[in-house]
C-alpha positions as CSV (number, residue, x, y, z in Angstrom):
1,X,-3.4,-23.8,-2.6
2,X,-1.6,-21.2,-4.0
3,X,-0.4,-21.2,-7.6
4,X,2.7,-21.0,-9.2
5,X,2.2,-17.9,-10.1
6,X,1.9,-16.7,-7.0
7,X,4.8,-18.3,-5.8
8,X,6.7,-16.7,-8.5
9,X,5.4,-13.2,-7.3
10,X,6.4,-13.7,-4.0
11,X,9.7,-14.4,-5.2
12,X,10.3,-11.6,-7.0
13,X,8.8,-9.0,-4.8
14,X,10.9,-10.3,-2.0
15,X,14.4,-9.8,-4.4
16,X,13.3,-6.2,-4.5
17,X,13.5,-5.5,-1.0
18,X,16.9,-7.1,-0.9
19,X,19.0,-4.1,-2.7
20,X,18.4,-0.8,-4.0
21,X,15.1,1.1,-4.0
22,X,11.7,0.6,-6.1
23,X,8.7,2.7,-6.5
24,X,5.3,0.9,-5.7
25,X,2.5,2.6,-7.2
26,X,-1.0,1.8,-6.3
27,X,-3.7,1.7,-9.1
28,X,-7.3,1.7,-7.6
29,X,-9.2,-0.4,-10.3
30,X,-7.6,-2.7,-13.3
31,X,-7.3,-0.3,-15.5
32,X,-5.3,1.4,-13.8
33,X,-3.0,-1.5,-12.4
34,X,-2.8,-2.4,-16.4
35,X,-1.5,0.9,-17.2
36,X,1.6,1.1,-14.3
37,X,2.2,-2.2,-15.7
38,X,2.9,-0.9,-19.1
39,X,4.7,2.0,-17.7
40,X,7.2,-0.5,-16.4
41,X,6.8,-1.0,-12.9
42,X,7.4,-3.9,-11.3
43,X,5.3,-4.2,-8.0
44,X,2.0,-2.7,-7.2
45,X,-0.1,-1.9,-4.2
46,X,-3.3,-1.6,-3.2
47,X,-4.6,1.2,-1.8
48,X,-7.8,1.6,0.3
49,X,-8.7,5.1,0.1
50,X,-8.3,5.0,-3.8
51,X,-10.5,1.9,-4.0
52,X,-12.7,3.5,-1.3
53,X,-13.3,6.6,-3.1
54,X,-14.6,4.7,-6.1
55,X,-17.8,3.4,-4.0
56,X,-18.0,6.7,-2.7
57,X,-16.7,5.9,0.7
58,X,-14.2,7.3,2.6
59,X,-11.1,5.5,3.5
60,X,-12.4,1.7,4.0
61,X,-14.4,-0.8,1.9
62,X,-16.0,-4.0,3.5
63,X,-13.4,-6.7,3.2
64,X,-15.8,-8.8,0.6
65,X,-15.3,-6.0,-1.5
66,X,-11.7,-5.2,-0.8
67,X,-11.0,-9.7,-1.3
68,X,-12.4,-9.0,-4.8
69,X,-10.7,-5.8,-5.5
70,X,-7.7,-7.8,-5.2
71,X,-8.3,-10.6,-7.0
72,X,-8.9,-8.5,-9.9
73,X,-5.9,-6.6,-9.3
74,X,-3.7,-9.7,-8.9
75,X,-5.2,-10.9,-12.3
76,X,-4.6,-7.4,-14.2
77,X,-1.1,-8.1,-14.7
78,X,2.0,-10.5,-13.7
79,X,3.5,-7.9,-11.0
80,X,3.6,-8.9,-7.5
81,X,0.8,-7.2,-5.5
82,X,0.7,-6.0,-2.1
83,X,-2.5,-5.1,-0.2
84,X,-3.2,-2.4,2.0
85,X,-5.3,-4.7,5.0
86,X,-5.5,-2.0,7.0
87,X,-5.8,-3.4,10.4
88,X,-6.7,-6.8,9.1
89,X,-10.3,-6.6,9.8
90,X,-11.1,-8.3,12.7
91,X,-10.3,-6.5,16.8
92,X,-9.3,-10.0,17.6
93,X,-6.5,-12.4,16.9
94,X,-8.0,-14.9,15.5
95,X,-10.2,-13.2,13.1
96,X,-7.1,-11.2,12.2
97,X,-5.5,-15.0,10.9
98,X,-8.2,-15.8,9.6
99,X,-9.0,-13.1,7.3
100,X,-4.7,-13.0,6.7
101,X,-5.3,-16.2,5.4
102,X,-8.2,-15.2,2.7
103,X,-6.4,-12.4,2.0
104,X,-3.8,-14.4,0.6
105,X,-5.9,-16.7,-1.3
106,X,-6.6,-13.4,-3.5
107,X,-3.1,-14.6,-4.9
108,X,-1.2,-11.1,-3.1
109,X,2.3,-11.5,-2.8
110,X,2.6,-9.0,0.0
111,X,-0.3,-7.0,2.8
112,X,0.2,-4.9,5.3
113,X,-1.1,-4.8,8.7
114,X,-1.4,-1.6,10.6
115,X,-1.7,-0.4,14.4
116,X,-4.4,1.5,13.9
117,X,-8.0,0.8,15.5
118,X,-10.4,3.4,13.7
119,X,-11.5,4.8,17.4
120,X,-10.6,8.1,18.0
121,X,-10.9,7.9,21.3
122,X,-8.1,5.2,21.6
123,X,-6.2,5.9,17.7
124,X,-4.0,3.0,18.0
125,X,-3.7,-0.4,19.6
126,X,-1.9,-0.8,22.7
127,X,1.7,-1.8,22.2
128,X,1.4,-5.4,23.7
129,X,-1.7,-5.9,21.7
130,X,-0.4,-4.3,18.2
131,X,2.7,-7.1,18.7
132,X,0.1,-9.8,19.3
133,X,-1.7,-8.9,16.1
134,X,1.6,-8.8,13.8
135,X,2.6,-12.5,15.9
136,X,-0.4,-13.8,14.4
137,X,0.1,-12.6,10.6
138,X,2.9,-13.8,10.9
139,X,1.9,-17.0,12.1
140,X,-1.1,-17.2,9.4
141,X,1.5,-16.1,6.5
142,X,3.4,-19.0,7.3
143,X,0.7,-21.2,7.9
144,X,0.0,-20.4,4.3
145,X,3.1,-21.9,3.1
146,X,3.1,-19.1,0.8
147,X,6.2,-16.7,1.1
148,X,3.9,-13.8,1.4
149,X,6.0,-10.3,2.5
150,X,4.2,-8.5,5.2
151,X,4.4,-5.3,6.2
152,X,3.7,-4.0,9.4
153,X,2.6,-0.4,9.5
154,X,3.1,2.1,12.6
155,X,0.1,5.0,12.2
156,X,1.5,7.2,15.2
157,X,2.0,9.5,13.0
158,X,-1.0,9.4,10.7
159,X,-3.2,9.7,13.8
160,X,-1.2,12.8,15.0
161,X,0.1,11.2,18.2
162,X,2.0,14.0,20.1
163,X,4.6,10.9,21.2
164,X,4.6,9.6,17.2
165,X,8.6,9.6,17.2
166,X,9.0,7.7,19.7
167,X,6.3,5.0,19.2
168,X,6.8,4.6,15.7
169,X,10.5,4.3,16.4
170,X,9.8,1.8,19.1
171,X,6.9,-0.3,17.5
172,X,8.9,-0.6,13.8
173,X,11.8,-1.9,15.5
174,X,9.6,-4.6,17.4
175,X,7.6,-5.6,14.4
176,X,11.2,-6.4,12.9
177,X,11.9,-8.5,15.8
178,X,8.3,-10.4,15.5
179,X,8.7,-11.3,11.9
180,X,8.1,-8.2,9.7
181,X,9.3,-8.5,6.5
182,X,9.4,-4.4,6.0
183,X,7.8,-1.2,8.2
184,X,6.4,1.1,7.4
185,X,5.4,4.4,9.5
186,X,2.9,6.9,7.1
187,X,3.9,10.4,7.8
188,X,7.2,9.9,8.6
189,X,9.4,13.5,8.6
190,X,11.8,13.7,5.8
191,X,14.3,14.8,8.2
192,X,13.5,11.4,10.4
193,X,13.9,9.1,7.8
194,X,17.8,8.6,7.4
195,X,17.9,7.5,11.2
196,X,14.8,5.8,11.0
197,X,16.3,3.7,8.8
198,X,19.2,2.7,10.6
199,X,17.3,2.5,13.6
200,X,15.3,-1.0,12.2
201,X,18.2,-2.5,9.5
202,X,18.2,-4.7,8.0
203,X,14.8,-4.8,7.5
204,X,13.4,-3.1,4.8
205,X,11.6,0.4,5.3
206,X,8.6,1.3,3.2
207,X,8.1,5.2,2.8
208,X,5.2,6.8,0.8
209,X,5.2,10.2,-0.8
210,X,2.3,12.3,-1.3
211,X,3.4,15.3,-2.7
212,X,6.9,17.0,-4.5
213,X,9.7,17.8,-1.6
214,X,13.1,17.6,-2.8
215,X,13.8,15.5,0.3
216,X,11.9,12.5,-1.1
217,X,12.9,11.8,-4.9
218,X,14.1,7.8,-5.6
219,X,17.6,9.4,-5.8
220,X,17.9,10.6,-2.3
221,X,15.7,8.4,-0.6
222,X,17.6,5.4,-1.9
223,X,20.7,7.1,-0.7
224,X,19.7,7.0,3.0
225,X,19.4,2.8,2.7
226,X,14.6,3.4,2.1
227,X,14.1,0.0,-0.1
228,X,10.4,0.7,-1.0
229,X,8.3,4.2,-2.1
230,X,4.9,4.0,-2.2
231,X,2.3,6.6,-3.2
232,X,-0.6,5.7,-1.5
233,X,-4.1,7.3,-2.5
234,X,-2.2,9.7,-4.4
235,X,-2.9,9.1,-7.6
236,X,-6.1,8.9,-7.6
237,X,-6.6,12.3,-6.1
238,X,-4.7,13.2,-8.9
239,X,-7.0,11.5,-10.8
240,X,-10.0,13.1,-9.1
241,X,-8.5,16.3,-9.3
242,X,-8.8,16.6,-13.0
243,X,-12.3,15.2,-13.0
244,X,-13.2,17.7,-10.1
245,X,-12.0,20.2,-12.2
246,X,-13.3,19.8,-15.5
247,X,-16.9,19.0,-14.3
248,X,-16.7,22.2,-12.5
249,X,-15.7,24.0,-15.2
250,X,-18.9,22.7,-17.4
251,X,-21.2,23.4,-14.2
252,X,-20.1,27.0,-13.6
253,X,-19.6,28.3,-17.5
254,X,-21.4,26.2,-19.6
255,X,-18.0,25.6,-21.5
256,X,-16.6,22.2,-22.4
257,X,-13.0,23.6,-22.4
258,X,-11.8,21.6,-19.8
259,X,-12.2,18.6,-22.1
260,X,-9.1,20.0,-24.0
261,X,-6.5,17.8,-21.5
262,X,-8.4,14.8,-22.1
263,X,-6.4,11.8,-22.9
264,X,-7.4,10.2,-26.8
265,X,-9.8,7.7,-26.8
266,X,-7.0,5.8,-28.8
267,X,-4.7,6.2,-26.5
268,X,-6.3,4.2,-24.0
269,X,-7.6,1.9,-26.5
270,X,-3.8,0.6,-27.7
271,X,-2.8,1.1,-23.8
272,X,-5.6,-2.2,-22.7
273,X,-5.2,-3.7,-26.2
274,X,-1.1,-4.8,-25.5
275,X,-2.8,-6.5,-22.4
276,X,-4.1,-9.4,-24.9
């Protein structure tokens, strides 16, 4: 049964896809979802690179692990929280409800299902099929009788399809059509976005940014109509960036310099302690 809570996450992260244009960030643990909290955003998203990279995997967890990463992520804070379900976790459509259905028992107010099918050989389900999958998240959302927003994500691009313009175009504007609630298409050109955008409104376009380009601040992609900007796995690289770097620094010259940048002990401490 979902809680009122949740209910009241669902709510809210659906009236920010309605006007205007938020920024999603996606923590990997709770500390981090605690601290974009504080920092005053307003939805957060799973990612599962970030939350593979902290088992030392690299880009998918097994869903037991990912269905508790979320319930401690949905418990971190108030904000709604949308999880990246990859392609759901099961080849076939039932499977695919049925782990829909746990996923929103986590208490998510939003996932995302992709086309993607992890075989190189064959990147991405076949068109027909990738429909059939969204139909029946759909169908398991609703089941749910929780208003859950779901994303449906187009990886043409991501998987370096040679046709990705065209597919992604074509698939977005069909997941619309089956009941997406936003789309989503990873990769997708700056240049591409403005009449990407138009190509599937009304409904909301998620875009994620993974690196400066002064195509894709808030301020201009909210001016071509994008109502959501994610950041995927970014932050953590950031994050493992500067651990990369200091621990290299002490292996190579025996110098602890590097633990100059570090952030105060206190600082962290009064960040978790407005949590209580």
């Amino acid at each position: 049964m979902p809680t009122r809570n949740q209910i009241a996450a669902c709510t809210a992260f659906r009236a920010l896809h309605e006007a205007g244009c938020f920024v999603i960030p996606n923590p990997w643990d709770v500390g981090t979802a605690i601290a974009l909290h504080q920092l005053g955003f307003k939805a957060l998203a799973s990612t599962s690179a970030g939350l593979a990279f902290t088992h030392g995997l690299a880009d998918s967890t097994p869903i037991e692990d990912l269905l508790a990463h979320l319930r401690a992520i949905v418990a971190a804070t108030p904000l709604p929280v949308s999880a990246d379900f990859q392609w759901g976790f099961a080849n076939d459509v039932d499977g695919l409800a049925e782990n829909v259905a746990r996923c929103i028992a986590t208490g998510v107010a939003g996932l995302s299902i992709e086309d993607a099918t992890g075989d190189p050989s064959a990147p991405l389900f076949a068109r027909d099929i990738a429909i059939e999958r969204l139909r029946a998240a759909r169908a398991a959302i609703d089941r749910s009788g929780v208003p859950v927003v779901l994303t449906a994500r187009c990886e043409a691009w991501l998987v370096n399809d040679p046709d990705a313009e065209r597919i992604a175009l074509d698939r977005c504007v069909a997941f619309a059509a089956e009941g997406a609630d936003c789309v989503f298409a990873p990769r997708l050109p700056a240049d591409k976005i403005p009449a990407f955008v138009r190509a599937v409104a009304p409904t909301p376009v998620n875009v994620v940014v993974t690196g400066p380009d002064p195509l894709l601040t808030v301020a201009r992609l909210a001016e071509v109509g994008v109502r959501r900007i994610s950041v995927g796995a970014t932050l953590a690289r950031v994050a493992w960036a500067a651990f990369l770097d200091a621990a290299r620094s002490i292996a190579e010259t025996g110098s602890f310099e590097a633990l100059a940048s570090a952030v105060p002990f206190t600082t962290l401490s009064e960040l978790f302690a407005k949590r209580d």
